[in-house]
C-alpha positions in Angstrom: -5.2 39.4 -46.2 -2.6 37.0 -44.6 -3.2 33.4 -43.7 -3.2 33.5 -39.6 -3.6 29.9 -39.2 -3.9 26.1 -39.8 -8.1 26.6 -40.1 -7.7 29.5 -42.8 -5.2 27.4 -44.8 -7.8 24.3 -44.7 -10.7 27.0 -44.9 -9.4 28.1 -48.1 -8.4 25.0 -50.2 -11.8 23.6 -48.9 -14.0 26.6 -50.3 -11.1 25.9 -53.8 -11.9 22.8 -54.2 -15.6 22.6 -53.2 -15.0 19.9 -50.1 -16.9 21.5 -47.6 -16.4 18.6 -44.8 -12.5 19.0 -45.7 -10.5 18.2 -42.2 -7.3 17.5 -40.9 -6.7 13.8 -39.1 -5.5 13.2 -36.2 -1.8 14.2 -37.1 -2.5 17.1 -38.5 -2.7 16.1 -42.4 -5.3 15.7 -44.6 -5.3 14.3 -48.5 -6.3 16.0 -51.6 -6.8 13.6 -54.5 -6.3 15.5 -58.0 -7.7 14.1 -61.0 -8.0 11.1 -59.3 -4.4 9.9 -59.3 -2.9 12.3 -57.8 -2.4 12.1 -53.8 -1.6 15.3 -52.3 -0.4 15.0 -48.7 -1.1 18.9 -46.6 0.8 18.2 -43.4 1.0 20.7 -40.9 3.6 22.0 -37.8 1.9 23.5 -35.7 0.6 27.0 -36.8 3.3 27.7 -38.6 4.1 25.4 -41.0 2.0 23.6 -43.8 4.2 20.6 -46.2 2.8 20.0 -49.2 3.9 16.5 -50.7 3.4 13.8 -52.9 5.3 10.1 -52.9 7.0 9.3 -55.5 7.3 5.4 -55.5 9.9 4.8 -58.8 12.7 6.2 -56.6 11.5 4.2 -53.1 14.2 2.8 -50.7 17.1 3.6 -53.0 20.5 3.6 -52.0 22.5 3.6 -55.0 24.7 6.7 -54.7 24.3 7.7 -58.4 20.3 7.9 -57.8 20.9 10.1 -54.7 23.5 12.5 -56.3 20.8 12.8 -59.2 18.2 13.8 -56.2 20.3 16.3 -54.8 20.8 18.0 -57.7 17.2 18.3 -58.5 16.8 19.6 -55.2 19.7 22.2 -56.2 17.5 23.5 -59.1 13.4 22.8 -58.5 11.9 26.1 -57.6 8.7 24.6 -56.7 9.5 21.5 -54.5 12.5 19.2 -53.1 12.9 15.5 -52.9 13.5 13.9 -49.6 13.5 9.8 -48.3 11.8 9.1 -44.9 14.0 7.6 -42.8 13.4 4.0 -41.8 11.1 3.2 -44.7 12.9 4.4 -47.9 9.9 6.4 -49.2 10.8 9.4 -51.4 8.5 12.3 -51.5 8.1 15.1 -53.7 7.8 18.0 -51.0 6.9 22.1 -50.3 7.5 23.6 -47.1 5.3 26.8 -46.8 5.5 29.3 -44.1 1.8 30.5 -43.3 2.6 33.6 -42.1 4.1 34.5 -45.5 0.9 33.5 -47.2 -2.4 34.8 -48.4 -5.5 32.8 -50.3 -4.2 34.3 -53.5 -0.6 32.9 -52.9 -1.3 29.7 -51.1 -3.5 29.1 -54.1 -0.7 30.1 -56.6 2.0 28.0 -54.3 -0.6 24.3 -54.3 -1.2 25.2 -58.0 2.4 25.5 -58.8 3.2 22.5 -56.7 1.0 20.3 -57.9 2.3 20.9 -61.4 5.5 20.2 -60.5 5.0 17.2 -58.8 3.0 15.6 -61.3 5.8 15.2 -63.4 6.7 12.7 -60.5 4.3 10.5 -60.6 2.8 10.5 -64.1 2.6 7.4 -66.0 3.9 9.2 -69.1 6.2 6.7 -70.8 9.4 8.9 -69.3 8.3 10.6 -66.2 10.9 12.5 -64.6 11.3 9.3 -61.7 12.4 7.3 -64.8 14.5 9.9 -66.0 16.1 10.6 -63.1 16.9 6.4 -62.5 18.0 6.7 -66.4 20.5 9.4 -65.8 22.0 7.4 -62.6 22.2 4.1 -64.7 24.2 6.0 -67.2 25.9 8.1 -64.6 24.8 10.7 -66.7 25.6 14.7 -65.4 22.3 16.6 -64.4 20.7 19.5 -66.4 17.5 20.7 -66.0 16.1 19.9 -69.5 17.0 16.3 -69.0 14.7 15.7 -65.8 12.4 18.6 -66.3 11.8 18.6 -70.3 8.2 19.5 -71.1 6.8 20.3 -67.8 5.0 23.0 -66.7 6.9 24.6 -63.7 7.6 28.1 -63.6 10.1 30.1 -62.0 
């Protein structure tokens, strides 16, 4: 059956992940903590929309063009989520756009499971996470290939 709305997404990764009191704030997002150091951020628009995401803090208020052609061709080859800054504060997230309509508890399950797998490669304290690699490669002014930032991870296409 296909996810009608905001409640049925939050219905369903509630009932996934045992949190029964699981709610959104007051803007519409709420937090899923994954093996506790994980944060990841469910943000919706509207009824239509849900944003999975996850900050990624080595790459925060960068402005070094190299770093930022290195982001844009991740974004050019991740199947499973884009990096984007916030304006005004420099963040960098890790992000997933979902449409709801286009989803049902198998596949948002899949999508979050996929996503999450692909963002923790962001945010891991492994001695080379793929932040690291990523500021490595712009130091070095290194070209981009998909091996170089995504070696050893477990995305799939």
């Amino acid at each position: 059956m296909t996810l009608r709305c905001t409640h049925d997404v939050v219905s369903t990764i509630a009932e996934a992940s045992g949190l029964d009191d699981l709610a959104l704030n007051a803007e519409g997002v709420f937090e899923l903590i994954v093996a506790d150091r994980l944060s990841v951020y469910f943000r919706f628009e509207g009824e239509e929309v849900l944003e999975l995401s996850v900050e990624v803090p080595a790459l925060r208020k960068t402005n070094d063009p190299a770093v930022l052609r290195e982001m844009l061709a991740v974004n050019a080859t991740s199947p499973n989520g884009r990096l984007g800054m916030e304006p005004g504060t420099g963040r960098v997230f890790f992000g997933r756009r979902l449409m709801i309509a286009d989803l049902t508890r198998a596949t948002l399950l899949n999508r979050v499971d996929d996503f999450i797998r692909a963002a923790a490669v962001w945010t891991d304290n492994a001695p080379m996470n793929a932040a690291e690699a990523l500021l490595a490669r712009a130091a070095q002014d290194v070209p981009f290939t998909d091996y170089a930032v995504l070696h050893d991870t477990m995305l799939r296409a």
